[in-house]
C-alpha positions in Angstrom: 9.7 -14.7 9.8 7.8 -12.6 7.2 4.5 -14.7 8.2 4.6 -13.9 11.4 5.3 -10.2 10.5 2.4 -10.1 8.4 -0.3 -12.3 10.3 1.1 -10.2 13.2 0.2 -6.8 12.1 -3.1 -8.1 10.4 -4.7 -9.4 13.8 -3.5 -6.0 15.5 -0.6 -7.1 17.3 1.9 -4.6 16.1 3.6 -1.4 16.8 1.7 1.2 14.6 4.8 3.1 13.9 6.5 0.2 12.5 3.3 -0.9 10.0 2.6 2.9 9.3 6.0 4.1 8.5 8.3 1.1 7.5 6.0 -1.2 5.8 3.2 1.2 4.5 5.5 4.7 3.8 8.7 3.0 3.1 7.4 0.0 1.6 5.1 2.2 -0.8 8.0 4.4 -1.9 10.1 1.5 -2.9 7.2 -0.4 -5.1 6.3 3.1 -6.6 10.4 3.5 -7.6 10.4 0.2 -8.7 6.8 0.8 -11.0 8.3 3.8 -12.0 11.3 3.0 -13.2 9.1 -0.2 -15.6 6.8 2.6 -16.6 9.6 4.8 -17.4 11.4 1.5 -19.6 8.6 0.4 -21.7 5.4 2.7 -20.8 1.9 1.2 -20.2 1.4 -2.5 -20.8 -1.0 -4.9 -20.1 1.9 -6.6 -18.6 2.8 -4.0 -16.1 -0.9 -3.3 -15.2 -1.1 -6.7 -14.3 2.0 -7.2 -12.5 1.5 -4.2 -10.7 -1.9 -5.5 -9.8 -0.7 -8.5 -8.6 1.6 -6.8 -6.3 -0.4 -3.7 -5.3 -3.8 -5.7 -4.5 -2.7 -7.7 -1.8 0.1 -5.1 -0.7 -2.6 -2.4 -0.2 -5.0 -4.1 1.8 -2.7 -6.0 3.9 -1.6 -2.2 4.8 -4.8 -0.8 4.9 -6.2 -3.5 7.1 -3.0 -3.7 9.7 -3.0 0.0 10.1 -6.7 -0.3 10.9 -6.1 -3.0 13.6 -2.7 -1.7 14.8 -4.0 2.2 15.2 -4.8 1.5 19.3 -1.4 0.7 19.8 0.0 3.9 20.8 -0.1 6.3 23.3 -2.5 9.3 21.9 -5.4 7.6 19.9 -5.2 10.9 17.7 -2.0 9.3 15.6 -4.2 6.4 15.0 -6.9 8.4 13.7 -4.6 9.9 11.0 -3.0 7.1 10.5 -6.3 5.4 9.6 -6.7 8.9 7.2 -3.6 8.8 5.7 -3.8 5.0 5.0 -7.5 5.3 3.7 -6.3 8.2 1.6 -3.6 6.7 0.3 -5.3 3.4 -0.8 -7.6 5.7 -2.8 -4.7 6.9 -4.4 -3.2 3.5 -5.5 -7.3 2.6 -7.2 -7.1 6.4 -8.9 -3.3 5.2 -9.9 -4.3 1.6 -11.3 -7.4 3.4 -13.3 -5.5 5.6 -14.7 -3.1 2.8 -15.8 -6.4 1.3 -16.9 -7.6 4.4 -19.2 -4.2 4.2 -20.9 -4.3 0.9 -21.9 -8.1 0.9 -22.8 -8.2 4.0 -24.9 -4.5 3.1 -26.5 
């Protein structure tokens, strides 16, 4: 079932609301709580930047790329523009994130 969910939203088959707001927003929120609390328990590791890698990688551009393909699906093209923003925005934000994490461990 999660295949199809993914392969789904990647070739743009999708309800944009659902990729935008259950998988990217909510989904985002519960890997940041769950990076958070790890960062929080044992600070910056090699570990964690590379589990967190792992995860956020493929997790971003799976996002980035199903918003992009699902943004025609709704009714005013305008909320597929922002979505599009929003998403491209917020990928930056995840890179600026994992360099940070980066810096820390480099200059530790």
């Amino acid at each position: 079932m999660m295949d199809n969910v993914v392969k789904r939203h990647l070739r743009g088959e999708g309800r944009l609301w659902s990729v935008f707001w259950i998988w990217g927003v909510l989904g985002s929120w519960i890997l940041f709580g769950v990076f958070y609390a790890a960062l929080q328990a044992i600070g910056i590791t090699w570990t964690l930047f590379f589990a967190s890698a792992v995860v956020m990688l493929p997790y971003t551009t799976w996002i980035l790329t199903s918003v992009w393909m699902c943004a025609r699906n709704v009714g005013n093209p305008m909320w597929g523009d922002a979505a599009r923003f929003l998403t491209f925005i917020w990928a930056l934000n995840v890179g600026a994130v994992g360099g940070w994490m980066l810096s820390g461990l480099v200059l530790s």
